[in-house]
N, C-alpha and C positions, 0 to 999 in steps of 0.2 A: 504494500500500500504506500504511494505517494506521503511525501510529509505533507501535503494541505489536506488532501486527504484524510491524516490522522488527525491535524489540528481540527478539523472541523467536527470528526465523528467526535472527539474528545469532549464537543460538549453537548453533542445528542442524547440526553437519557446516560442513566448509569451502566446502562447494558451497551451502547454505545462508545459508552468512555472503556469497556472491558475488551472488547472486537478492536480497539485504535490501543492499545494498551499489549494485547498480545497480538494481533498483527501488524501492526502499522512499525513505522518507522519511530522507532523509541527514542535512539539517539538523539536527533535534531529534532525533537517535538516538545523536548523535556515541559519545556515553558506550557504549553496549552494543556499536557496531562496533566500537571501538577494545578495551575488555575484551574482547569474544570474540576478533578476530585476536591479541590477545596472550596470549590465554589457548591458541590453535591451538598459534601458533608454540611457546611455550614446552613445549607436549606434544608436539610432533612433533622438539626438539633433544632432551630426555628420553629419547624413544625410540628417535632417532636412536643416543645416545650409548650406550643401556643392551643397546641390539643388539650391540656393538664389545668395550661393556666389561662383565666377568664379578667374581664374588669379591664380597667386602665392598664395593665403589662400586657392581655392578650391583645389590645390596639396597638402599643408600642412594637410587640413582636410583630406582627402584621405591618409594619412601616418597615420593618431590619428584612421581613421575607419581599417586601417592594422592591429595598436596595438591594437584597442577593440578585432578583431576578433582572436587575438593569444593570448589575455586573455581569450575569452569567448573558445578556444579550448584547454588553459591550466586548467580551469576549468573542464570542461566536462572529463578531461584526469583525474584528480582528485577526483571527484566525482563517476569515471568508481571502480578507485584502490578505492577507500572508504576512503578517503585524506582528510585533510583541510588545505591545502597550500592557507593562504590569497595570493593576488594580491598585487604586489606590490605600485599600485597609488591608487586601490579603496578600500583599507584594510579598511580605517579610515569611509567610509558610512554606515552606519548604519540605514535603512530603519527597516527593519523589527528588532522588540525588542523582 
């Protein structure tokens, strides 16, 4: 699989990011597997949390699930053009070495 290729399945669905993860091109993708699984994980603890909790935090978390999803659609926008514009709040995660 092409590297734009994997950049871009990397941020289709987490079944998506697993298909660009073991076949795509690992090496030169680093940047989009590691944004997309962190951009996953931190929408699926959102969701996790905002299922439990109700009231004024479950609004706030629904504002923080807003901003994952116009990360995870500035990403995709970037990995279309062939880009590596880190994210501004999850630059510093670093899953995948």
């Amino acid at each position: 699989m092409s590297k734009k290729a994997t950049d871009i399945l990397s941020y289709i669905t987490i079944i998506g990011w697993f298909i660009a993860f073991i076949f795509g091109d690992r090496e030169h993708s680093k940047f989009h597997l590691n944004q997309g699984l962190v951009i996953f994980i931190c929408y699926m603890i959102l969701s996790i949390l905002r299922s439990y909790i109700g009231g004024f935090i479950g609004v706030l978390l629904w504002i923080l699930m807003i901003m994952v999803f116009v990360m995870w659609l500035g990403g995709l926008i970037n990995a279309i053009k062939g880009t590596e514009n880190p994210m501004l709040i999850i630059s510093n995660i670093k899953i995948i070495k």
